[in-house]
C-alpha positions as CSV (number, residue, x, y, z in Angstrom):
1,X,-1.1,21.0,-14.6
2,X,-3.2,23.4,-16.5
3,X,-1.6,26.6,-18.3
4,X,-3.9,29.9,-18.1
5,X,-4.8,30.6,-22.1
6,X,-7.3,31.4,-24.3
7,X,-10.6,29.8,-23.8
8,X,-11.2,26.9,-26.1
9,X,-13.7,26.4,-28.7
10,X,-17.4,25.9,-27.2
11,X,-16.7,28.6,-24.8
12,X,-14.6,26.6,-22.0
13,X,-11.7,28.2,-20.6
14,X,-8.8,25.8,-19.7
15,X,-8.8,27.4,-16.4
16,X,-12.1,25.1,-15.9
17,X,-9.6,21.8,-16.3
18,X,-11.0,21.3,-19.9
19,X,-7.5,21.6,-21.1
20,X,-4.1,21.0,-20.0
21,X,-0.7,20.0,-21.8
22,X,-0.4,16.0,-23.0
23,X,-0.3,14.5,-19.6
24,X,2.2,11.6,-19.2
25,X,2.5,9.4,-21.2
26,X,1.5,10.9,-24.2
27,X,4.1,12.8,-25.1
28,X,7.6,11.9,-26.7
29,X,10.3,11.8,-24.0
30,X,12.1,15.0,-23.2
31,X,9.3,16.5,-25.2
32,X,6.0,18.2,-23.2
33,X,4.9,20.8,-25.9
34,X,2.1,23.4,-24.8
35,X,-1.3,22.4,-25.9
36,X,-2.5,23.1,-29.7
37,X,-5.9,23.9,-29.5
38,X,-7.6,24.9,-32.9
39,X,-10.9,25.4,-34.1
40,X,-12.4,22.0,-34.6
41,X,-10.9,20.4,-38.6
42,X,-8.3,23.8,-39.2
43,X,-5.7,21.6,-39.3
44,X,-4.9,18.8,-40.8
45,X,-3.5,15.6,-39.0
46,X,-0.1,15.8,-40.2
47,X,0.1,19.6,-39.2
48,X,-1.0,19.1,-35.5
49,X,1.7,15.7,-35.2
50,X,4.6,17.8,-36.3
51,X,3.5,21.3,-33.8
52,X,3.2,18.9,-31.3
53,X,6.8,17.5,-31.8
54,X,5.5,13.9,-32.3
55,X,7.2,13.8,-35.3
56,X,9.0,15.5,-38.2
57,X,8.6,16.7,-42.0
58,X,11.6,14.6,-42.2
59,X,10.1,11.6,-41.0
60,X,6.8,12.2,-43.3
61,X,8.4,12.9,-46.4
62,X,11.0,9.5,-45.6
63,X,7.5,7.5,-44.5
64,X,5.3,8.6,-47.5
65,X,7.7,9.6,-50.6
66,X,4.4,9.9,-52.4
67,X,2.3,11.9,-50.0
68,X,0.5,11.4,-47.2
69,X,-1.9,9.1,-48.1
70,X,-6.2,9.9,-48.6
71,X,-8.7,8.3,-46.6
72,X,-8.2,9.0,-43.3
73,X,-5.5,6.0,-42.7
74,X,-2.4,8.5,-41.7
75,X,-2.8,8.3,-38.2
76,X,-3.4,4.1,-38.2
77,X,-0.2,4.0,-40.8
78,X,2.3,5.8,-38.8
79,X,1.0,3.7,-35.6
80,X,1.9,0.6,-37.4
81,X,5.3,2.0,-38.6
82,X,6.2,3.1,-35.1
83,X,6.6,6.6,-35.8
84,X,3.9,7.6,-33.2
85,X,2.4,5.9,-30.4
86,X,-1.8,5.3,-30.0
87,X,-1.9,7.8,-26.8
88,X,-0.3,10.1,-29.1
89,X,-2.6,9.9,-32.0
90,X,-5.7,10.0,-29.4
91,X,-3.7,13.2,-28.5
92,X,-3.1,14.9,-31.6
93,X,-7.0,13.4,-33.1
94,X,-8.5,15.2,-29.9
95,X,-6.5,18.4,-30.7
96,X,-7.6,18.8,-34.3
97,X,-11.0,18.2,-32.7
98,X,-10.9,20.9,-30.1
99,X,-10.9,18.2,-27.6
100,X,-9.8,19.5,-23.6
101,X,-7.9,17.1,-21.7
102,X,-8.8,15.9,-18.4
103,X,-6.8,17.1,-14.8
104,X,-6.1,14.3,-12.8
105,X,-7.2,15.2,-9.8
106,X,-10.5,17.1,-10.7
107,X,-13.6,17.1,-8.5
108,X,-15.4,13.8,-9.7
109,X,-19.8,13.3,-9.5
110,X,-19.3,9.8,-8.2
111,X,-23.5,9.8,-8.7
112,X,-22.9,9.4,-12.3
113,X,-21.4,6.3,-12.8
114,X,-24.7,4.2,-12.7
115,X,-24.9,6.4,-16.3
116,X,-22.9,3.5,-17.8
117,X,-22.8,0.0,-17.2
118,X,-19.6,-1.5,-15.8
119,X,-19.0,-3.4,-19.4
120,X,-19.6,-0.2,-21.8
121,X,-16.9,1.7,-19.2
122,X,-14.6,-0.6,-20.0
123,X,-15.2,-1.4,-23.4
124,X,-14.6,2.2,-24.1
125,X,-12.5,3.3,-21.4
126,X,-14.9,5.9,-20.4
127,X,-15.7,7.3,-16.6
128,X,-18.3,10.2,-16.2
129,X,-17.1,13.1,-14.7
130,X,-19.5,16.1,-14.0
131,X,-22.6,17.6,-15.5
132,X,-22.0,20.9,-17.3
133,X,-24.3,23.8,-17.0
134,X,-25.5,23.5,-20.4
135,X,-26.2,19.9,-19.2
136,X,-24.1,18.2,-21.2
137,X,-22.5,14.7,-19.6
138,X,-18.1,15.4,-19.4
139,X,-16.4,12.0,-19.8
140,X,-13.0,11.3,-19.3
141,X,-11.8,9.0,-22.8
142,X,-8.5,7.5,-23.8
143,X,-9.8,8.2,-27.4
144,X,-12.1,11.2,-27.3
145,X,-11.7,10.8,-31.5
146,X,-13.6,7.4,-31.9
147,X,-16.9,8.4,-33.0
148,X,-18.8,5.2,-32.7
149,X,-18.4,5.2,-29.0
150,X,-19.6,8.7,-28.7
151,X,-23.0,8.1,-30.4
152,X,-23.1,5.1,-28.3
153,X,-22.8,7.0,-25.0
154,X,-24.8,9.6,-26.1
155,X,-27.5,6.9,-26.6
156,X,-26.9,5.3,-23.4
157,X,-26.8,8.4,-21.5
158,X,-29.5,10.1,-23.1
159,X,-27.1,12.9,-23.0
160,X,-24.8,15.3,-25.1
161,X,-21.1,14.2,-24.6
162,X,-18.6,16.7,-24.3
163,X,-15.1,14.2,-24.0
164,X,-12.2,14.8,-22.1
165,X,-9.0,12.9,-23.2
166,X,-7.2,10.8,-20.3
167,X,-4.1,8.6,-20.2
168,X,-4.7,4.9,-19.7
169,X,-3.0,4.7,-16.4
170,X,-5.7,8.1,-15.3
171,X,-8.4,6.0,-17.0
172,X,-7.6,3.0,-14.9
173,X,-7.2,5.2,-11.7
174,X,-10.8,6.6,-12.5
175,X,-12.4,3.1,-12.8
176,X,-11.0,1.8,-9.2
177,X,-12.4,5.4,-7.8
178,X,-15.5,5.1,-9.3
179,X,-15.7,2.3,-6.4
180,X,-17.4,-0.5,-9.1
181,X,-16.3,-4.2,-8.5
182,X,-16.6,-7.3,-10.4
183,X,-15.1,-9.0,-7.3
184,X,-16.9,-12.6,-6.3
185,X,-16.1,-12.8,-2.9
186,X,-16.6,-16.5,-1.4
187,X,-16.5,-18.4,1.7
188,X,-14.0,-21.1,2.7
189,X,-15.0,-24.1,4.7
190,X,-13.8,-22.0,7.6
191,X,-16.4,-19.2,7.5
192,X,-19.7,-20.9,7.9
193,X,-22.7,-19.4,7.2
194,X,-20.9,-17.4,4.6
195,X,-22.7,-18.0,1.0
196,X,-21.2,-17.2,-2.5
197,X,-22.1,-13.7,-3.8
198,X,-21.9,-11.6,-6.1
199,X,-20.5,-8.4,-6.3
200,X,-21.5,-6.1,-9.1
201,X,-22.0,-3.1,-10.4
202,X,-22.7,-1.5,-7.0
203,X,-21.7,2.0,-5.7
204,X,-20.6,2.8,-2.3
205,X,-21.4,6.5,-2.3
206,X,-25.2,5.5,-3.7
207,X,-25.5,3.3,-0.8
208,X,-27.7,5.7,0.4
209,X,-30.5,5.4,-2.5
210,X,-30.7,1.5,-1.4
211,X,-32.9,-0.2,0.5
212,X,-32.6,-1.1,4.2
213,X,-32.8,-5.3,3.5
214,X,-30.2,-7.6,3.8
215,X,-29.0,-7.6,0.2
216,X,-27.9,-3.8,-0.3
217,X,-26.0,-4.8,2.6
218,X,-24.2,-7.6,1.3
219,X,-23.5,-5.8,-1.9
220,X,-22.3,-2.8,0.5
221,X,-19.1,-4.8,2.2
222,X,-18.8,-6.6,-0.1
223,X,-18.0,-3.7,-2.5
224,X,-15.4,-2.2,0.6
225,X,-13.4,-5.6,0.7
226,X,-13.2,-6.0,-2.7
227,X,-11.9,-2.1,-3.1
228,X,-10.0,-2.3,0.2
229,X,-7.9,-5.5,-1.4
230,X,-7.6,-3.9,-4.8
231,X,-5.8,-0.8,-3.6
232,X,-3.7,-2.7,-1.4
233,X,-5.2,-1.6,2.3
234,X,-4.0,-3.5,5.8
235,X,-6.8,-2.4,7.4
236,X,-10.4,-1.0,6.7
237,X,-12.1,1.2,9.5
238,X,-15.5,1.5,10.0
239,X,-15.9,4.7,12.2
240,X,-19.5,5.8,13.4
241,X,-20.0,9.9,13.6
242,X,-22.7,11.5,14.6
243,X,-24.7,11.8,11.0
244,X,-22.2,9.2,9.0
245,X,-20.5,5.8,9.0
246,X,-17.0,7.2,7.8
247,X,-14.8,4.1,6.3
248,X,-11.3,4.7,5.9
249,X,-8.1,2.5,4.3
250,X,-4.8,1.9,5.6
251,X,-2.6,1.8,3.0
252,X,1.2,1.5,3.1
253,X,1.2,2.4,6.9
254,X,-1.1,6.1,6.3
255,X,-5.1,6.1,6.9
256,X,-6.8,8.1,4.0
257,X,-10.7,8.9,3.8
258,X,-12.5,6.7,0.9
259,X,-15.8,6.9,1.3
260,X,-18.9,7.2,3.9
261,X,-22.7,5.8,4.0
262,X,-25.8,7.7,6.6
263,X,-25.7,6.8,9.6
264,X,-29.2,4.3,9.7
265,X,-27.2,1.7,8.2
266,X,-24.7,1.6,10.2
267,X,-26.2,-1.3,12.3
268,X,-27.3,-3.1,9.3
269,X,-23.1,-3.2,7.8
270,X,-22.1,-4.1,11.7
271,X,-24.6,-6.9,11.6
272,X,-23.1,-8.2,8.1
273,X,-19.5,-8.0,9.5
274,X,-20.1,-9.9,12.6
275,X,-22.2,-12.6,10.9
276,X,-19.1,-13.3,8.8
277,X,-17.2,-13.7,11.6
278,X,-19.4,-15.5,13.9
279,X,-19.4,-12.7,16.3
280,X,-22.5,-12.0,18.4
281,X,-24.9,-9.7,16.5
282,X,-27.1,-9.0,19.6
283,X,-24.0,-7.4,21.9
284,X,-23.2,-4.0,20.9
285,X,-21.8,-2.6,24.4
286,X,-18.4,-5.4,24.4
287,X,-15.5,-5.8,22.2
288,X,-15.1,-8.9,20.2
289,X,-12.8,-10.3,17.9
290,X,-13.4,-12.6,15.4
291,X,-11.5,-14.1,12.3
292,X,-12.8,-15.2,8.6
293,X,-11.2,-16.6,5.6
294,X,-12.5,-15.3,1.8
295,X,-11.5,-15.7,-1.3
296,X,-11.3,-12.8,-3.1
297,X,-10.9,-13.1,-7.0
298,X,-8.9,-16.1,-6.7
299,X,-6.9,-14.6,-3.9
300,X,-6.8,-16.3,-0.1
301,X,-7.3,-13.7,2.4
302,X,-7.8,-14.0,6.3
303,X,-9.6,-11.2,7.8
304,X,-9.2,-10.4,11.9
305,X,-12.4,-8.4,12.7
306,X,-11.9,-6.4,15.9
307,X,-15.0,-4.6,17.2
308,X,-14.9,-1.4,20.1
309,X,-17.9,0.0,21.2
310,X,-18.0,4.2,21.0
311,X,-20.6,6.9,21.7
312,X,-22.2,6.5,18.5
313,X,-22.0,3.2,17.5
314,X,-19.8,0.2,17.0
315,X,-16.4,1.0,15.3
316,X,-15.3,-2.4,13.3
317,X,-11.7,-2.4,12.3
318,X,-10.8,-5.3,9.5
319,X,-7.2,-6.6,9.6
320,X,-6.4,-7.7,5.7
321,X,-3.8,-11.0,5.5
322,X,-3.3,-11.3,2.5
323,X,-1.3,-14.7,2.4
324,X,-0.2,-14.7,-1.5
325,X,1.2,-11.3,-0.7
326,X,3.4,-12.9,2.2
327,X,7.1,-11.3,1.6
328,X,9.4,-14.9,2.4
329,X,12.5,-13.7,1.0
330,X,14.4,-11.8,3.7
331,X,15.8,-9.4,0.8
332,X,12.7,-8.3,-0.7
333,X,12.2,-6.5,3.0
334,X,14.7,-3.7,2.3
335,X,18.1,-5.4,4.3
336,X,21.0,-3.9,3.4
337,X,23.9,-7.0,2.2
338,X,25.7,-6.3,5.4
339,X,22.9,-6.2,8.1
340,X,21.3,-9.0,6.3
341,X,24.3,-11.4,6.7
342,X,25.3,-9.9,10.2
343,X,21.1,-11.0,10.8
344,X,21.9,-14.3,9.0
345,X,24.5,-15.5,11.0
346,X,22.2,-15.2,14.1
347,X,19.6,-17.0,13.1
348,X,21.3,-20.0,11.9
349,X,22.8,-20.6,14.9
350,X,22.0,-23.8,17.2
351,X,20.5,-22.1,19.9
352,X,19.9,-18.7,21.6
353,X,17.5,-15.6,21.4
354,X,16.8,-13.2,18.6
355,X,14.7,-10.3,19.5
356,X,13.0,-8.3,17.1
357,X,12.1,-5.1,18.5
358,X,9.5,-2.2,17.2
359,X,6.1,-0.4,17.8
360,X,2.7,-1.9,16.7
361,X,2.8,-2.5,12.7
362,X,6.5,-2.3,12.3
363,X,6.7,-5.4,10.6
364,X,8.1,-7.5,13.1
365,X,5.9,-10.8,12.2
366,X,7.2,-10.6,8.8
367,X,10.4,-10.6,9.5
368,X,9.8,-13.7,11.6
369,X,7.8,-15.0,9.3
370,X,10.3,-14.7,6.9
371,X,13.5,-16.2,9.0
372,X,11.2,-19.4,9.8
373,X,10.9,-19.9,5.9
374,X,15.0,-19.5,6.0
375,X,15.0,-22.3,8.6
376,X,12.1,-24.2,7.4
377,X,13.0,-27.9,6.6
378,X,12.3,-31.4,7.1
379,X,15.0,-32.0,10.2
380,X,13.7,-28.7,11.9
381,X,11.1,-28.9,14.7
382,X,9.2,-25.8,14.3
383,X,7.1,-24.7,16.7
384,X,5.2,-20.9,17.0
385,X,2.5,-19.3,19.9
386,X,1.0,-16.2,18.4
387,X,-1.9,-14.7,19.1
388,X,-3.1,-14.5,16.6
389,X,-1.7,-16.8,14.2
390,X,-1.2,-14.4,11.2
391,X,-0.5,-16.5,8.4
392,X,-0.2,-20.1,8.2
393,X,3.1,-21.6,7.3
394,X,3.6,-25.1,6.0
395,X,5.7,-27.7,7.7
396,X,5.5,-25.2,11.2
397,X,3.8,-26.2,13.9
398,X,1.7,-22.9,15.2
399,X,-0.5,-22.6,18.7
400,X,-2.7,-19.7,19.1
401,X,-3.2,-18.5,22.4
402,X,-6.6,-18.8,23.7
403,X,-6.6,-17.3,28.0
404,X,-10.4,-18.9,27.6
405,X,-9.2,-22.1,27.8
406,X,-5.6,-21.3,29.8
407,X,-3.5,-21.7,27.0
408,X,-1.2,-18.2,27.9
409,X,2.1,-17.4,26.0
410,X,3.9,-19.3,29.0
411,X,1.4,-22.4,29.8
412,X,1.9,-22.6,25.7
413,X,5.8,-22.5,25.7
414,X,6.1,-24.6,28.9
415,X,4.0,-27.3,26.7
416,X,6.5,-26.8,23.5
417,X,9.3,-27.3,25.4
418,X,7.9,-31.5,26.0
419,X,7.4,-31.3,22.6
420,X,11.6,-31.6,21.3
421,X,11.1,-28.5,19.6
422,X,14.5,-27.5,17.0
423,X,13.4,-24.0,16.6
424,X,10.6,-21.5,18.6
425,X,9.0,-18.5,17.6
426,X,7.1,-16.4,20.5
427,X,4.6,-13.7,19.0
428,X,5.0,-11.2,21.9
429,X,7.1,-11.4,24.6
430,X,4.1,-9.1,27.1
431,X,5.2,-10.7,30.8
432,X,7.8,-11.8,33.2
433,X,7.0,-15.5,33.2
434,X,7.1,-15.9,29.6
435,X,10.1,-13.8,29.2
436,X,12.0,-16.3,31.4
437,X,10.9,-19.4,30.2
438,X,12.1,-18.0,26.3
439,X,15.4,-16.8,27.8
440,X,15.8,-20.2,29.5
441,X,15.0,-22.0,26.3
442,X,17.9,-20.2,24.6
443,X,20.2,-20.8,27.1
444,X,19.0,-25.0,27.2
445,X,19.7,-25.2,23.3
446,X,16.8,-23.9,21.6
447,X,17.0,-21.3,19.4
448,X,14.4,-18.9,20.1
449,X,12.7,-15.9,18.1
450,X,10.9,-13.3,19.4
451,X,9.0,-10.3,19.3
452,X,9.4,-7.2,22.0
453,X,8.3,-3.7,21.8
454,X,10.8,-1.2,22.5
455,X,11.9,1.8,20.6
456,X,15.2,0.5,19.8
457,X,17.3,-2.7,19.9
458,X,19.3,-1.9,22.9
459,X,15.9,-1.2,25.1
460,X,15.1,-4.3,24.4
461,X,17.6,-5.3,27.5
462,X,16.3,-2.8,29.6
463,X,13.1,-4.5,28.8
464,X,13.8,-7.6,29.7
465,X,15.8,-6.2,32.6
466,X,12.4,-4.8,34.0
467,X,10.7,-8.4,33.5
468,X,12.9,-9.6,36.5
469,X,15.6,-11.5,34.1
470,X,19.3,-10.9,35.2
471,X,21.7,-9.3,33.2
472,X,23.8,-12.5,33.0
473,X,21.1,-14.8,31.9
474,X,20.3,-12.1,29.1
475,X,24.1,-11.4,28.3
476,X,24.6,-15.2,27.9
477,X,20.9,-16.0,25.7
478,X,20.4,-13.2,23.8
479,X,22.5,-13.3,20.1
480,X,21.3,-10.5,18.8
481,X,18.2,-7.8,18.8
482,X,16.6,-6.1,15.3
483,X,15.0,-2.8,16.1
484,X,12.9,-2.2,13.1
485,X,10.3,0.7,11.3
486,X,8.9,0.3,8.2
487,X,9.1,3.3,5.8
488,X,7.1,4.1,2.3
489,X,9.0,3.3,-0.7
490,X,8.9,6.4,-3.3
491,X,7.1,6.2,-5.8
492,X,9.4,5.1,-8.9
493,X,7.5,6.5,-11.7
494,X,6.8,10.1,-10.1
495,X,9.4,10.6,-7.6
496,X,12.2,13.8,-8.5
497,X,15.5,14.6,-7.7
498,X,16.3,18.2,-5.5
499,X,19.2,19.7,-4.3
500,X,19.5,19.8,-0.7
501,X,22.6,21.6,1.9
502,X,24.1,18.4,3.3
503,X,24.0,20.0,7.0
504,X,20.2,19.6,7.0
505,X,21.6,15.7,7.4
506,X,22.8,16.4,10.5
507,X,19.7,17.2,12.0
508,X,19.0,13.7,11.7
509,X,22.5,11.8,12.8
510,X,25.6,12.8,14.1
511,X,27.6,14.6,11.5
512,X,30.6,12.8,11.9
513,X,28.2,9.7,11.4
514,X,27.3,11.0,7.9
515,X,28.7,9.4,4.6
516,X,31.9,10.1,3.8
517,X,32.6,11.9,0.6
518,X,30.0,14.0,1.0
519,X,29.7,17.6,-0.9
520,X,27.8,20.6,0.6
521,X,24.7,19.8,-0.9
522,X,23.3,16.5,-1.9
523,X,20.6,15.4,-4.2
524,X,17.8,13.3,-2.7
525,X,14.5,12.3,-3.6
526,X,11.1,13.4,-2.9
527,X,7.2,12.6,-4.0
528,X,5.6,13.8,-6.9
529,X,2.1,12.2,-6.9
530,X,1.1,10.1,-10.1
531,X,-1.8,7.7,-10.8
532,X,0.2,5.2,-10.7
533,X,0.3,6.0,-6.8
534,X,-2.9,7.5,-6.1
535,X,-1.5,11.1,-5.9
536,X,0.7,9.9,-2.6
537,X,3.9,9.6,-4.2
538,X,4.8,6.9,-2.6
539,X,4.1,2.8,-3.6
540,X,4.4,0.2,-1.1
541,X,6.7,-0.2,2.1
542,X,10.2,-0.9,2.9
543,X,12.2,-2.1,6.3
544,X,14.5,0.2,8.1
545,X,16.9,-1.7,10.3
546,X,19.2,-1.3,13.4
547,X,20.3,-4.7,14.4
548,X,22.6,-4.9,17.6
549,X,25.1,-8.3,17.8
550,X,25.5,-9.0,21.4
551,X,29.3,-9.5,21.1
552,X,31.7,-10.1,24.4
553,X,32.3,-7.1,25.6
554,X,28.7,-5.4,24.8
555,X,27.5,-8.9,26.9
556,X,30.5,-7.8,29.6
557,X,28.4,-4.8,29.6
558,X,24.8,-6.2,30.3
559,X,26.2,-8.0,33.0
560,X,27.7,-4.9,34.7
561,X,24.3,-3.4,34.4
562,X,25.2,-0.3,31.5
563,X,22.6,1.9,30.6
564,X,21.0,1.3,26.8
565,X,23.2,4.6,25.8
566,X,26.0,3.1,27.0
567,X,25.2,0.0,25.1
568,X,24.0,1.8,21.6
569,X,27.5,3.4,21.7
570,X,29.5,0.6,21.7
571,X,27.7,-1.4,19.4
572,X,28.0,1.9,17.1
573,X,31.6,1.3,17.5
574,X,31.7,-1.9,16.7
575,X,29.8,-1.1,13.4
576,X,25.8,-1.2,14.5
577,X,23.6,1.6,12.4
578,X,21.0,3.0,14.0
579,X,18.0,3.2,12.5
580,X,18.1,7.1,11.4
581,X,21.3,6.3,10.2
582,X,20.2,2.8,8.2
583,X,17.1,5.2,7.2
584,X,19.4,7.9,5.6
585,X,21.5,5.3,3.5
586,X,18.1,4.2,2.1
587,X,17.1,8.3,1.8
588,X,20.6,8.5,-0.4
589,X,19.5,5.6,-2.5
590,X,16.3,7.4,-3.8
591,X,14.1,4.2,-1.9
592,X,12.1,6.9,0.4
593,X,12.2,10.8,1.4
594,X,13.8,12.7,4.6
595,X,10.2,13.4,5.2
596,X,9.0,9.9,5.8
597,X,12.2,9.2,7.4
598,X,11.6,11.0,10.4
599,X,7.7,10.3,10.0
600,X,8.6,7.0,10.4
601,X,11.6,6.7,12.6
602,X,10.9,10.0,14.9
């Protein structure tokens, strides 16, 4: 981002990431002038607004027919007139000062940030940054110019300031990574033994400076749940190393590194994490799984807590549900019109199987999830068996499995079936009994949902091939099968247009399966990086689909015992995409990159 220059005044080079062109945001559109940087007061206000291209002589001499007016209110007046924006005034005001402008993306002291209480950060929109070696203290500012909070953070501090000026958007991403939390977690009726606490201006790379009693500890997941939820993580790892306990977020399908704590308290966060889950804190040599329900500012969460003993320690993986973040509409989840109607007309028939098909994490339960809100209603009996019982739906009637006490995926469905159940939902199809019993249900006028895993939808009858169930019992039950990957959504703030050859396409799908019209080059998306996204480029998830109809002849097919080639073909024929090909239309859109394409789909 930084242009090689000059040095700037006070001896810094830009080089150094003191200075930089107007990062976004503060700049007119279509406009991103090099930086002006003067000796501090060379120039007057009006001069450095009009170099930068904020605005005109024109516009000044039509604003203020008199003159510019005395008194230092320029800058607020042509705010209030709309001429300029703030961010452009901090801009220009930090200019005319001499003022660098921070890098996003610049090495950060995380150690300073107990400099400034959590209120005085915000108040001022001010994160520490690094120590100079003259020893002055470098804080990013989204208004480097206002004096009063300078002598108030050189007070503070006990420091000299040397300000950095930062959009509000890099502001905000420096206060979640600066890993403070005003989060009060607290515990549901379900989580016993869990107490109300408070979580509070707390580092998690400090961790190390606390002391080894139960509060620190606390404080310490307490702090990771409330940072895992804010950036929007599935799961939170806790992975012992030799010298470390390294922690880790999932977000939007990718792990990423956030933070890690010496190893010594690594017993002391497993301890905290198992008490909150009523898991045994005296074994550490057997995996256990546990569940708890928080609250976490006003949000319902259910946590699955899976433990797995390892060389060095216990690694604790932490499942985030998030149920106010439950997608029920089946068109938020990326369905094309046409696959979403073909899906449509499957599910609201009277009876038969619909199979949703993918790899771990693929979003198969939300899709479910999703169709049983579609068919939700007061004459539907609703009945699910998961294991586990992800979210809780109202109005469904949901059974998790528990093998401690014999209740199986089949000894469950065998039971639903006395129960004059409308409508069933099977978490996992994982064995030959249970596969036969569902299949049987569709066939006995039930309609019946369920999850398999199998690259695509037309392994899905090989699948249940291998599970002993004929071909004409599956030909006959099964309606239709959704093969499905979930992809990252670009970024729509950072992502860019770029010129491709359109046969680079083809090494994805058949060329005669591209398109049509088509030139010799195309323009698709790719990812930037912006705060807005954490520097990934991409923001949130979207489905990619291949949903296979199980019509006469493809069922004439199954019954004659065709291989799952044999079967994608035809259904190809009869209009199926595959999921490359339902993948590429979303590529084409701008919704996600050829590179997460085939990270996603293979």
């Amino acid at each position: 981002m930084a242009t090689r220059g000059p040095a700037l005044p006070g001896g810094a080079s830009r080089g150094a990431g003191v200075a930089a062109p107007p990062p976004a945001g503060l700049v007119p559109t279509g406009a991103r002038p090099d930086p002006v940087i003067v000796a501090p007061r060379t120039q007057s206000l009006t001069q450095v607004l009009v170099r930068l291209e904020y605005l005109t002589m024109d516009q000044l001499r039509e604003a203020f027919p008199d003159g510019p007016p005395q008194g230092g209110r320029l800058g607020e007046l042509l705010v209030e007139r709309e001429l300029i924006t703030r961010e452009q005034l901090a801009y220009a005001s930090a200019v005319r000062a001499g003022v660098g402008v921070y890098e996003p993306g610049s090495p950060i002291d995380s150690n300073l940030a107990e400099l400034i209480d959590a209120r005085t950060t915000r108040r001022y929109q001010a994160v520490p940054i690094r120590i100079d070696p003259d020893g002055r203290l470098v804080i990013a500012m989204s208004d480097p110019s206002n004096i009063l909070a300078l002598d108030d953070l050189r007070i503070i501090t006990g420091r000299e300031i040397r300000p950095l000026l930062a959009a509000p958007d890099e502001i905000g991403q420096l206060l979640g990574g600066s890993r403070r939390f005003d989060t009060v977690l607290t515990g549901s009726d379900e989580t016993p033994g869990y107490s109300e606490t408070r979580v509070a201006e707390y580092m998690v790379d400090d961790y190390s400076d606390a002391a080894s009693d139960d509060a620190p500890v606390v404080r310490m997941v307490n702090s990771i749940l409330s940072r895992g939820v804010e950036e929007g993580a599935s799961d939170i790892h806790f992975e012992p190393q030799a010298t470390e306990l390294a922690i880790r977020f999932r977000v939007d399908g990718v792990l990423r590194n956030v933070t890690s704590v010496p190893s010594k308290f690594s017993h002391g966060i497993a301890s905290r994490i198992k008490i909150m889950a009523d898991l045994d804190i005296a074994e550490r040599r057997a995996p256990q799984d546990g569940r708890v329900s928080l609250s976490v500012a006003g949000r319902n969460l259910d946590l699955r807590v899976a433990t797995l003993p390892t060389v060095y320690g216990e690694k604790i993986v932490i499942r985030i549900l998030d149920r106010s973040n439950l997608v029920m509409d089946l068109r938020d989840l990326g369905f094309s019109p046409e696959v979403l109607a073909q899906f449509e007309a499957i599910y609201r028939r009277p009876h038969g199987a619909l199979l949703v098909t993918g790899p771990t994490g693929s979003g198969k339960s939300t899709t479910l999830y999703g169709t049983l809100n579609q068919l939700n209603s007061v004459e539907q009996n609703i009945i699910t068996v998961e294991d586990p019982v992800e979210y809780r739906l109202p109005g469904v009637n949901q059974v998790q499995v528990n093998p401690k006490a014999g209740l199986t995926f089949a000894s469950g469905l065998r039971s639903i079936l006395r129960c004059d159940p409308d409508v069933i939902m099977i978490g996992e199809v994982r064995d030959p009994e249970t596969a036969k019993i569902a299949i049987e249900s569709a066939l006995t006028g039930h309609l019946v949902l369920a999850t398999l895993h199998t690259n695509d939808s037309a392994g899905a009858l090989s699948r249940l091939s291998e599970m002993g169930v004929e071909g004409f019992l599956s030909a006959s039950a099964v309606a239709g099968i959704l093969a499905q990957r979930l992809a990252r959504r670009l970024c729509p703030h950072c992502r860019e247009l770029h010129t491709i050859p359109t046969e680079v396409l083809g090494d994805l799908v058949d060329p005669r399966r591209l398109p049509p019209g088509l030139g010799e080059t195309v323009e698709v998306c790719r990812p930037v990086g912006c705060p807005r996204c954490g520097g990934s480029g991409y923001r949130g998830r979207l489905g990619v689909y291949e949903l296979l109809v199980v019509t006469e002849q493809i069922g004439e097919m199954i019954v004659a015992g065709a291989s799952s080639d044999a079967i994608t073909h035809q259904a190809q024929r009869d209009g199926m995409r595959t999921l490359r090909e339902d993948g590429l239309t979303k590529v084409l859109r701008g919704d996600t990159s050829l590179e997460e394409l085939a990270r996603a789909v293979g």
